[in-house]
Each structure stands twice: as C-alpha cells, then as structure tokens.
VEXLO-342404 format. One record per atom (N, C-alpha, C): x negated, y, z. Coordinates in steps of 0.2 Angstrom, whole numbers, padded with zeros to 4 digits, always signed. Atoms other than C-alpha are relative to their C-alpha. Example, Ala and Ser with C-alpha at 12.3 -4.5 7.8 and 13.67 -1.06 7.14 Angstrom:
<rs>
-0004-0006+0000
-0062-0022+0039
-0004+0006+0000
+0004-0006-0001
-0068-0005+0036
+0004+0005+0003
</rs>
This chain:
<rs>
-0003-0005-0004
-0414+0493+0558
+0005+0004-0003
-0005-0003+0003
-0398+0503+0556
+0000+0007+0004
-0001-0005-0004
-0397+0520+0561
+0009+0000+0001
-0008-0001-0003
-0378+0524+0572
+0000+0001-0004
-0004-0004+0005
-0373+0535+0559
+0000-0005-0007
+0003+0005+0011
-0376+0523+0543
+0006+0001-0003
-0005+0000+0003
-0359+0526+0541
-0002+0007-0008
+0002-0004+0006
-0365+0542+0532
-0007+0002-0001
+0006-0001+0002
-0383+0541+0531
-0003-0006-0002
+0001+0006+0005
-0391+0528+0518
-0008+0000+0004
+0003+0001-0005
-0406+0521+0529
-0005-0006-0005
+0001+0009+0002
-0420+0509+0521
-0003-0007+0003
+0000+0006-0002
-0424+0492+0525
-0009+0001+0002
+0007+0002-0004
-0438+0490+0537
-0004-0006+0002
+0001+0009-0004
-0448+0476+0544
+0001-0001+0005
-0002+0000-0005
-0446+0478+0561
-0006-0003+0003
+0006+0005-0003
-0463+0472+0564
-0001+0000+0006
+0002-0004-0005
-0465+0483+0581
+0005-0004+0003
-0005+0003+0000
-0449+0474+0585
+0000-0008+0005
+0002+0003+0001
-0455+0460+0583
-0004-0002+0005
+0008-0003-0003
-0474+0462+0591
+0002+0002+0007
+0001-0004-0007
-0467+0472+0607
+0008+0000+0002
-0006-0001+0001
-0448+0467+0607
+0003+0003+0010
-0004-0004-0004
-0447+0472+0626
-0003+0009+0001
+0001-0009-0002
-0454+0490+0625
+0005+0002-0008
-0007-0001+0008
-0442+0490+0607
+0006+0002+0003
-0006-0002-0005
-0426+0488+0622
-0002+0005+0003
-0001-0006-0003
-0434+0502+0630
+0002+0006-0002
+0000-0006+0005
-0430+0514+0616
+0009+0001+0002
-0010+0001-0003
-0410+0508+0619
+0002+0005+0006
+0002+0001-0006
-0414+0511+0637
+0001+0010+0000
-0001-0009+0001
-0419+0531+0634
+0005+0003-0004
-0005-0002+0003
-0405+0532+0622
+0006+0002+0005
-0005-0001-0006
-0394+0528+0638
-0001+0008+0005
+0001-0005-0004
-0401+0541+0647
-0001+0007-0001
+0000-0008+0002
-0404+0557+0638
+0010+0001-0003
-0007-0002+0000
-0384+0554+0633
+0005-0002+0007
-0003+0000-0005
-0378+0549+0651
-0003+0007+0004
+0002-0008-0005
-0388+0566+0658
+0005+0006-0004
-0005-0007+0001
-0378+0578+0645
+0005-0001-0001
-0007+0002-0003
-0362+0568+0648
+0001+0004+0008
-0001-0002-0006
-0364+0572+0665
-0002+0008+0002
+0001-0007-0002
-0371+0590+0664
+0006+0003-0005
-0004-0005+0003
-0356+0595+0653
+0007-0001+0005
-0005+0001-0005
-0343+0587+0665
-0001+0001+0007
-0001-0001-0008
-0351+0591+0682
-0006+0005+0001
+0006-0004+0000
-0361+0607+0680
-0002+0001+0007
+0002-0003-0008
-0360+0611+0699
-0002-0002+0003
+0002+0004-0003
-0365+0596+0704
-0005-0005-0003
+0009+0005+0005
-0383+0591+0695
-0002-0002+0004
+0005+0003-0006
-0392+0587+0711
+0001-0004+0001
-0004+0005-0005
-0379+0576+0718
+0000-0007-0008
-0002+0005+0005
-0373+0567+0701
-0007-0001-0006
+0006+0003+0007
-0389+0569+0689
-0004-0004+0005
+0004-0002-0003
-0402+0570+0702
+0000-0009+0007
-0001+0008-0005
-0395+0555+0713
+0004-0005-0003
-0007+0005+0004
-0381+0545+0705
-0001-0003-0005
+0001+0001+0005
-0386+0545+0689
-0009-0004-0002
+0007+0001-0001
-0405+0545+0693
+0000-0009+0003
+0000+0005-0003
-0404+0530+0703
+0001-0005-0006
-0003+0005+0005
-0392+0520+0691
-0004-0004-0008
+0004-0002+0006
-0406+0524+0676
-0004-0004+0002
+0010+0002+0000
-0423+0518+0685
+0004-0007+0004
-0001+0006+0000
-0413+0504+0693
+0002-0007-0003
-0002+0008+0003
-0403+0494+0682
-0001+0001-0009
-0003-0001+0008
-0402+0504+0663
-0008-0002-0002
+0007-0001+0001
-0421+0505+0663
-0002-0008+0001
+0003+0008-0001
-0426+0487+0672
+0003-0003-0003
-0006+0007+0003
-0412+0476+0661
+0003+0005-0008
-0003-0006+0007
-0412+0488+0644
+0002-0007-0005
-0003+0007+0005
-0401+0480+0631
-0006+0000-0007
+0003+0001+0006
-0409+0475+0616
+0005+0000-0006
-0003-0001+0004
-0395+0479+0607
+0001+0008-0001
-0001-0008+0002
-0392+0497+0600
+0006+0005+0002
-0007-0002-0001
-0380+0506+0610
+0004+0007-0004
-0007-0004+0003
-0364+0516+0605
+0001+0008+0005
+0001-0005-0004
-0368+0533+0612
+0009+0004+0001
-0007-0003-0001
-0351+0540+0609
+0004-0005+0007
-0004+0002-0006
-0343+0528+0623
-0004-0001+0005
+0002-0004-0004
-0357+0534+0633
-0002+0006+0002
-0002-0005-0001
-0354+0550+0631
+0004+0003-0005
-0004-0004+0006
-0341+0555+0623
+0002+0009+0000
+0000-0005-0002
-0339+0572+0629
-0006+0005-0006
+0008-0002+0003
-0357+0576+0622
+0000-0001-0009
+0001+0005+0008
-0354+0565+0605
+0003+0005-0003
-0006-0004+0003
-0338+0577+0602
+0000+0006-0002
-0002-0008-0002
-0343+0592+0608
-0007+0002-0010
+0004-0001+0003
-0358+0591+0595
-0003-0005-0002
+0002+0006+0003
-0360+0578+0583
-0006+0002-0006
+0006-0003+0008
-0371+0588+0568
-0007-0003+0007
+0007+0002-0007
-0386+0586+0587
+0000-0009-0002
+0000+0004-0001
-0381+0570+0589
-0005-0006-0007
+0002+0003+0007
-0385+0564+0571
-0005+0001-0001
+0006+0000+0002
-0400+0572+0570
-0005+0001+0005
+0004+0003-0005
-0407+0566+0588
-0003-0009-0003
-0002+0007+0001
-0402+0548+0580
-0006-0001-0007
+0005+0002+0003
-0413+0552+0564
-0007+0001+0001
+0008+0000-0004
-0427+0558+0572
-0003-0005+0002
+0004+0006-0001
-0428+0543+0582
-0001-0006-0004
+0000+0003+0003
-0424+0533+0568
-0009+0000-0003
+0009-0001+0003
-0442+0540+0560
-0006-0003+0006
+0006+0005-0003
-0450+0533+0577
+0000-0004-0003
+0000+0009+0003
-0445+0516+0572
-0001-0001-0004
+0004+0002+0006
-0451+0517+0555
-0007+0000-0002
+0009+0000-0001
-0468+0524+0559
-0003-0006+0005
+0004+0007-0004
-0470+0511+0574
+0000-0005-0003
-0001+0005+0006
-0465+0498+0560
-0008-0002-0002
+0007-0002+0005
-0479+0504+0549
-0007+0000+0004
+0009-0001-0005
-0495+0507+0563
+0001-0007+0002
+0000+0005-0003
-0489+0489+0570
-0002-0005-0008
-0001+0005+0007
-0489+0481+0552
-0007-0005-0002
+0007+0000+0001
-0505+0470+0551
-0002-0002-0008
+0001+0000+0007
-0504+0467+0533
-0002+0006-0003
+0003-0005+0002
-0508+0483+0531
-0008+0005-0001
+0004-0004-0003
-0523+0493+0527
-0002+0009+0001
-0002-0008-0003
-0526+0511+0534
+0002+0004-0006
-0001-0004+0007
-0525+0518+0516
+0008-0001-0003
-0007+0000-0001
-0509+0509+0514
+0004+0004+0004
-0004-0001-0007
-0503+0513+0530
+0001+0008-0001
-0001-0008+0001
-0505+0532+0527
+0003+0000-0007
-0004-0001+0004
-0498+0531+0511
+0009+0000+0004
-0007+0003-0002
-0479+0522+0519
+0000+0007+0007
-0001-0007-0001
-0482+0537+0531
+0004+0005-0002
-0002-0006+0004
-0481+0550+0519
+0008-0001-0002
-0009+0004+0004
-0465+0540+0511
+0004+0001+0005
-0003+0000-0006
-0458+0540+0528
+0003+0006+0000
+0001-0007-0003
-0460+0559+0530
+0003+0003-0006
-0005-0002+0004
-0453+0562+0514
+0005+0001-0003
-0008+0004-0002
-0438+0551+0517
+0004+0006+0005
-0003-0005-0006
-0435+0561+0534
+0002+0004-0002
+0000-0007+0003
-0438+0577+0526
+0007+0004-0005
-0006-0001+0007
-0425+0575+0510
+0006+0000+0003
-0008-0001-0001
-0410+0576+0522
-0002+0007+0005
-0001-0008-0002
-0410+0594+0526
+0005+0003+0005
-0006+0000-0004
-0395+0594+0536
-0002-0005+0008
+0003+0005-0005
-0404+0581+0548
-0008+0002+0005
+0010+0001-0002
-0425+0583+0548
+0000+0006+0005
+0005-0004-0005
-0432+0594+0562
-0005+0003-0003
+0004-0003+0003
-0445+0607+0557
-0005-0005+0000
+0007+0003-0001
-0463+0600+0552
-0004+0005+0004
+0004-0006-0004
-0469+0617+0560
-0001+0001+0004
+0001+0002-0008
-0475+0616+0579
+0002+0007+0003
-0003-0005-0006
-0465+0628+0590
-0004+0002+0005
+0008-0004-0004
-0471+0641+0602
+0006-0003+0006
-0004+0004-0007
-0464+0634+0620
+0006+0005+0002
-0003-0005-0002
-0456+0651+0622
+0008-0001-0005
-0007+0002+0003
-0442+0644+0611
+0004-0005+0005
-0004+0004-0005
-0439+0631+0625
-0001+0003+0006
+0004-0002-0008
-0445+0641+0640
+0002+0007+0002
-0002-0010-0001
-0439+0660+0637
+0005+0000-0003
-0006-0002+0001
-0422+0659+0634
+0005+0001+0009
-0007-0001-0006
-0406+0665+0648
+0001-0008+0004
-0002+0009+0000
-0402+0645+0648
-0005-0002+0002
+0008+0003-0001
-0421+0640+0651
-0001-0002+0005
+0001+0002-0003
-0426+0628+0663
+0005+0000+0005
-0006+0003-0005
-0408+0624+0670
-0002-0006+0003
-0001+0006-0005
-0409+0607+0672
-0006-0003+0002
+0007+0002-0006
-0429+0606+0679
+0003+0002+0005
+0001-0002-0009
-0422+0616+0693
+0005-0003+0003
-0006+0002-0004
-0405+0609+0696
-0002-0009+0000
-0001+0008+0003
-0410+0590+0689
-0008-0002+0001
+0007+0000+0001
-0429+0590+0692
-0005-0007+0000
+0003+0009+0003
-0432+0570+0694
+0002-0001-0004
-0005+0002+0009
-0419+0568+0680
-0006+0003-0006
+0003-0003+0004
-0428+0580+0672
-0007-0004-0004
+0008+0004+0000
-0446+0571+0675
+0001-0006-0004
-0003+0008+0000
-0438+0554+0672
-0002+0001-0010
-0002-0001+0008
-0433+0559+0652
-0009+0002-0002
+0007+0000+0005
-0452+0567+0648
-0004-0006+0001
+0003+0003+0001
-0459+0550+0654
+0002-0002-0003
-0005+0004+0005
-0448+0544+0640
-0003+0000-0007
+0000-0002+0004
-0454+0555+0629
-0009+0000-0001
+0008+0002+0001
-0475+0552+0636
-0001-0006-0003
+0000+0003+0002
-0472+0535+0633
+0002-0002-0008
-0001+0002+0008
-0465+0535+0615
-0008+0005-0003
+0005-0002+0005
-0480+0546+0609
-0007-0004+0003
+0007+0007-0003
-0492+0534+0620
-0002-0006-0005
+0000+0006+0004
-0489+0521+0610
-0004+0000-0007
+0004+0000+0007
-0494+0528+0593
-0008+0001+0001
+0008+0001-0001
-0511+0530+0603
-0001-0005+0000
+0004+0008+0001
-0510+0512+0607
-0003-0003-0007
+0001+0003+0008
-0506+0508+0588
-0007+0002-0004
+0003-0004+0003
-0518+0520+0582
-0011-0003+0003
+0007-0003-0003
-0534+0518+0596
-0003-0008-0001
+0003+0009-0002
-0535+0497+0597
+0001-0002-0007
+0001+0001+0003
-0537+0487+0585
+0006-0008-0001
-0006+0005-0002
-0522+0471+0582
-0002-0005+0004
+0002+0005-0003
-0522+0457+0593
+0000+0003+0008
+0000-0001-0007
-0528+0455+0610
-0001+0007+0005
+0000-0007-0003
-0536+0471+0614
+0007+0005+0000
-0003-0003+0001
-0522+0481+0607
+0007-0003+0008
-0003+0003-0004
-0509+0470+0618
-0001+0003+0008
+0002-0001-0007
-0519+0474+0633
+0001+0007+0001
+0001-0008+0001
-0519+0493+0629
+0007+0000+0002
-0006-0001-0001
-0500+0491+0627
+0003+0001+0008
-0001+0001-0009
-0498+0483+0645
-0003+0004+0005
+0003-0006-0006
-0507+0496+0653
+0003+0007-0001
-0004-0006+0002
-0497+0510+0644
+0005-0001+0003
-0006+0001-0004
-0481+0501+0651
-0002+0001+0009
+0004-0002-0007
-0490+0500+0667
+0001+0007+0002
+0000-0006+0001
-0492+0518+0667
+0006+0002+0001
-0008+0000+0000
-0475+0521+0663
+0004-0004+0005
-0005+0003-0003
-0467+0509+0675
+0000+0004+0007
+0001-0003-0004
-0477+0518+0688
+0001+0007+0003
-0002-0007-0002
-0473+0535+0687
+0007+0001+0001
-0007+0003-0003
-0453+0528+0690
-0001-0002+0004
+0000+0004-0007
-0459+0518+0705
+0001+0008+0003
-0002-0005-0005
-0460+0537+0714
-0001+0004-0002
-0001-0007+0003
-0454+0553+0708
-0006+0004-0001
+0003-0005+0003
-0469+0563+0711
-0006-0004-0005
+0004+0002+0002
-0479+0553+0700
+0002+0000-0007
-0002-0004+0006
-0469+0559+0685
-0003+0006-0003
+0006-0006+0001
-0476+0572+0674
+0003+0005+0000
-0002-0005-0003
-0474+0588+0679
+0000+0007-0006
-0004-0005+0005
-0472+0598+0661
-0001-0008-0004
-0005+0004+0007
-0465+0592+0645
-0007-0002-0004
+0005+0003+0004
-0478+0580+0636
-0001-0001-0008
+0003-0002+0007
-0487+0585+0619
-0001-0006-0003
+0001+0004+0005
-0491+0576+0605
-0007+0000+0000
+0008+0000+0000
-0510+0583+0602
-0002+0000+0006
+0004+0003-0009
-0514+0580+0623
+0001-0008+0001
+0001+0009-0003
-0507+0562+0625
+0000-0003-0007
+0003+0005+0006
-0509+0554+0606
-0004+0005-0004
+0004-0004+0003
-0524+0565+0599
-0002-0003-0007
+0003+0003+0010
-0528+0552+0584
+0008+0002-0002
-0005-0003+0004
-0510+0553+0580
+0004+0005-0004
-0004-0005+0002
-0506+0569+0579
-0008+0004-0005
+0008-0001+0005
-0525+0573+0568
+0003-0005-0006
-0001+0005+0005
-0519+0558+0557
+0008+0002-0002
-0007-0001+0001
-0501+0562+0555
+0003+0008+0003
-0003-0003-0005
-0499+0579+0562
+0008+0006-0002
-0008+0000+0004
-0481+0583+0552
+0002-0004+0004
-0003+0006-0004
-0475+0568+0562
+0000+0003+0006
+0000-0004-0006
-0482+0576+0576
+0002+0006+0003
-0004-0007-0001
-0474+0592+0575
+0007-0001+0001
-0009+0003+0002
-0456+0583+0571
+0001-0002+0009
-0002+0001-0005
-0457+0574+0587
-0001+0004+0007
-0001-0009-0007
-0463+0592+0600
+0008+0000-0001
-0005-0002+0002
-0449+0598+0591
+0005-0001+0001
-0005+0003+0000
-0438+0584+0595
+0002-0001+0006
-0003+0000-0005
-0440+0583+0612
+0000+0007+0003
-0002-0007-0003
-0441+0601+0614
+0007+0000+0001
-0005-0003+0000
-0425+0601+0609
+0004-0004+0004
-0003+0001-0004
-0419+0590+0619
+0000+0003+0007
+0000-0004-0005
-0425+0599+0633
+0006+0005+0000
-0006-0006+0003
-0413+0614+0625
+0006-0002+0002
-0008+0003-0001
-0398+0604+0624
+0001-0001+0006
-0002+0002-0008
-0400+0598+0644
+0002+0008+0003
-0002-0006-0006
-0403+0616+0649
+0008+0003-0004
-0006-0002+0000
-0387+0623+0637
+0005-0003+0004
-0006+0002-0007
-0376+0610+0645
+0003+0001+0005
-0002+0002-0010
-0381+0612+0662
+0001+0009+0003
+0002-0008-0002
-0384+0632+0662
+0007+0002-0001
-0008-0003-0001
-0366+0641+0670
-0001+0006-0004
-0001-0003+0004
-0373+0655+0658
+0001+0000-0006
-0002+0003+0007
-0368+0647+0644
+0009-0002+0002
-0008+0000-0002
-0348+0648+0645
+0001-0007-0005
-0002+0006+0004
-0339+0632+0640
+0001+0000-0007
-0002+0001+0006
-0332+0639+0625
-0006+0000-0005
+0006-0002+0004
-0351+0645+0619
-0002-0006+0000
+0006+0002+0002
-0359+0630+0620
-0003-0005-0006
+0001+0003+0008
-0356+0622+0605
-0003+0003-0004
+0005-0006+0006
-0361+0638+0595
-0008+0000+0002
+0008+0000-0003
-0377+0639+0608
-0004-0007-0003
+0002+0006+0003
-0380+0620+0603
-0003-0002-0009
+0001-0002+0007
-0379+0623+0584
-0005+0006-0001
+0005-0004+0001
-0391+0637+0586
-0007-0001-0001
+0005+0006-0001
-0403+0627+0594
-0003-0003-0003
+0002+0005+0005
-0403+0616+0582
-0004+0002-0006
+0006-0004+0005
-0406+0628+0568
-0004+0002-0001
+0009-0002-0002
-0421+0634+0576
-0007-0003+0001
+0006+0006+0000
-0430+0618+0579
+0000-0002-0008
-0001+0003+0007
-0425+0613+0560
-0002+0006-0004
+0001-0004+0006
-0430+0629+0551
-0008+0001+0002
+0007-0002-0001
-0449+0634+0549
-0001+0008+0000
+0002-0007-0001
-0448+0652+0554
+0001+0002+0008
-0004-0001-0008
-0440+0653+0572
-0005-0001+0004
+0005+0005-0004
-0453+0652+0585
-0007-0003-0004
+0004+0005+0004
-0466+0645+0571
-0009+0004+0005
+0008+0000-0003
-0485+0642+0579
-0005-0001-0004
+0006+0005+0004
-0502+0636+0569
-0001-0007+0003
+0001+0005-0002
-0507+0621+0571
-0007-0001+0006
+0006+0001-0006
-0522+0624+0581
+0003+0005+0007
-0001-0003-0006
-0512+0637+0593
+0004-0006+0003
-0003+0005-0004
-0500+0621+0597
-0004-0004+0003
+0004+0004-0003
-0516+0610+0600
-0003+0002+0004
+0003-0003-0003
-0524+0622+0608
+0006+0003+0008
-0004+0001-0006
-0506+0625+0619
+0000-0006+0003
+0000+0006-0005
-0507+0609+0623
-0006-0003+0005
+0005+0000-0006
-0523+0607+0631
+0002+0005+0005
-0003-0003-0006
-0519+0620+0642
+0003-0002+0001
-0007+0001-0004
-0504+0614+0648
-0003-0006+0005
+0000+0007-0009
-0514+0597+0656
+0003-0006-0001
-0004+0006+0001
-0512+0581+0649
+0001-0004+0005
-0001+0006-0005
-0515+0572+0665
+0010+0005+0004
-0006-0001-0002
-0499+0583+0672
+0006-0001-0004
-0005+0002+0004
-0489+0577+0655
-0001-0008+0002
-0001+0009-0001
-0494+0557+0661
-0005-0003-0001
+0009+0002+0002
-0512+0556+0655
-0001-0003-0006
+0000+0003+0008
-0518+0549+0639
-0003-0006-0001
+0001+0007-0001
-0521+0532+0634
-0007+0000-0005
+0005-0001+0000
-0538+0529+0632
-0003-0010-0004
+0004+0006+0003
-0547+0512+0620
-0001-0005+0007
+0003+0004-0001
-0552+0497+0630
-0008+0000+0002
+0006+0001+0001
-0567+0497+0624
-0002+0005-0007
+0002-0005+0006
-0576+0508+0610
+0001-0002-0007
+0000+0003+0007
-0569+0507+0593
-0003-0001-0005
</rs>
C-alpha cells in the first residue's frame, strides 16, 4: 500500500493481507475517500446550496453509483476536490495518514500467521510509526465532544446536509466495526460470516436514510475490544473523524468567512493533534460514549457464537 502523499512521506511495506481476505470491503475505503472529499468540494463551492447539492445530488450519486461500483484503485483526491486539496493540503495529508494507519492495523488483526502477542507487538510499531511524524499524527488523547460540538461553526453541515451527514458516520461505524470483526471472531469461516453481517449492516442503513446513525460513532460503543486492546489507536481514530466532522462544519458554516477558513482549518487541525485542547480521560471518553447510545451510532457487532 502506498499512501497519496509518498511523494513526501516514506510509508512501509505492508502485506495487504485485509486486502487480500476482504478485497471488496478494501474498495470501500476508496469509496469513503470519494465522499468525505466530494462533500467538502461541494461545501466550499456551493455554501447556499447543501440541501439541494450535498443533500440530493451529491447524496444520490454517493449511495448509488461511487458506493455500489467502488474502485479498487486508490483515488486522486485532488481532481476530486481540488478546491478542498488547495485550499488545505497540511488536513489533507494528515486525513491520508491516519487512514493510512487503518490499513496497516487491518493488515495486522487480518494476518493469520500471527499470534496475539505478535500481533500487539506490530501494533505498538505501527503506533510509533504514526506517532514519529509530528506534523501528520493526530492526538493519542480522547477529545471531549465539545471540541466538535461547541464551537460558532458547530453542527453546520448535520443541519444543512443531514443524510450527507448520516451517510459519512456510517463510514466511519463501519471502519471501527470491523476491527470488532477482526478482533471478536476467530479466522475463517466464523469470522467471514461476522464480516458479511457487518456489511449487511452497513448496506442497510444506505437502503433508507432513517436508518443511519443518528450521532457520530465512538470507538469504545461500537469496537469495545478494540478500543480496551489498542485504546491509543482508538483515540487517533475519535479524533480523526471528529475532525472530519470540523472540517465539514468550517466549509459549510457562512460564519466562517471565505478568507478565515483556512486559518479556521489549520486550527482544527492543531487541536485534534495536540494533547492539551479539549483533552478527556479515558474513562470519561468511554464513559461519553455509552451515553451517547451505540444502537443510535449503528449498533455493535456482536461474536457469532461465544468466543
């Protein structure tokens, strides 16, 4: 696997086992790439009109053709959004290593040559891969919600975009679903069938809006082993879709003047990346997340059978 940016970020050699094991839930990562940069292409060139253009036009085009027929090649976000790639490329870079660290941890949990003690070891290496670009990693430290929830900007594009909006957390249920899959089943058949019920899941909360999840989905609600086995890993990716949250609402908020939103953007970004801003415990973030209701983030995937 290659991260976009390789040009200036040295990335290492993966097995692609996940790749490999689940090559069409792999396309769907392309798939979300498509659509978290064609909504803030669209919310930077047509603030006025979220409803119509996110909300209809865009929302349509996503769940019917980029979602059901996702490429399997790694798309070129810049000439799908070039406005967004331009306007803020330090973001962009360090959406791309973040997800980058999905793919290497899915790698590793899918690897069956592995045993758990290995497996958490190439973890840890992962995590301190991540970590050593400083200019890129995202905090390890669980944000309090009111970083993405109580700002001026806050909650633009749920109110203007709000299937759009729904659309992107199932994006974000199903990538942390998964590492329950990896994590709750054991390789083989079981695990397979886990998978296919996770997509299942997933496919059906796109068949009708209201069946999307109705807040932004946690780490410690919908993968509980995950986030208890890796919960560093699990903080990086709150913070990653928090922030994508952030970036949708600066886009799409008229109170964010054209010329601010880059500085707004860059802001953002330093507050998800630093461990001071907004910082929570780890028990008050798991503790916020049950509250919040995991059946209303998409619900959690649950074993088969008893491990």
């Amino acid at each position: 696997m290659r991260l976009r940016t390789s040009r200036h970020i040295d990335v290492p050699h993966t097995i692609t086992r996940f790749r490999h094991a689940y090559p069409n839930v792999d396309a769907l990562f392309n798939a979300f790439d498509f659509g978290h940069a064609a909504l803030y292409e669209a919310e930077l060139r047509h603030p006025l009109e979220l409803t119509r253009v996110v909300d209809t036009v865009l929302y349509q085009k996503v769940t019917t053709r980029v979602l059901a027929h996702p490429s399997h090649v790694t798309l070129d976000e810049h000439a799908i959004a070039p406005g967004y790639t331009t306007l803020a490329p330090e973001l962009v870079a360090t959406f791309e290593w973040a997800h980058m660290l999905h793919r290497q941890l899915y790698d590793i949990l899918a690897d069956p040559r592995m045993s758990d003690a290995e497996r958490d070891v190439q973890v840890a290496d992962e995590m301190r891969y991540y970590c050593a670009r400083r200019d890129l990693a995202l905090s390890r430290v669980p944000k309090s919600m009111t970083l993405m929830e109580g700002q001026p900007f806050s909650l633009t594009a749920r109110k203007e975009a709000p299937a759009y909006n729904a659309l992107i957390w199932s994006y974000h249920w199903l990538q942390m679903a998964i590492y329950e899959v990896l994590l709750a089943a054991p390789m083989g058949t079981e695990r397979d069938a886990l998978m296919h019920r996770s997509l299942a899941a997933f496919w059906a909360m796109g068949a009708t809006r209201g069946q999307l999840p109705s807040v932004m989905p946690m780490s410690p609600a919908i993968a509980p082993r995950f986030t208890e086995r890796y919960p560093e890993a699990a903080a990086v990716f709150d913070n990653l879709h928090a922030l994508h949250d952030v970036t949708g609402d600066i886009l799409a908020s008229p109170l964010v003047l054209q010329s601010d939103k880059r500085p707004a953007l860059l802001k953002a970004l330093t507050h998800y990346q630093d461990d001071v801003t907004a910082a929570t415990s780890r028990d008050e973030w798991k503790a916020m997340a049950r509250a919040m209701d995991a059946t209303k983030m998409g619900g959690v995937v649950t074993p088969i059978s008893s491990p």
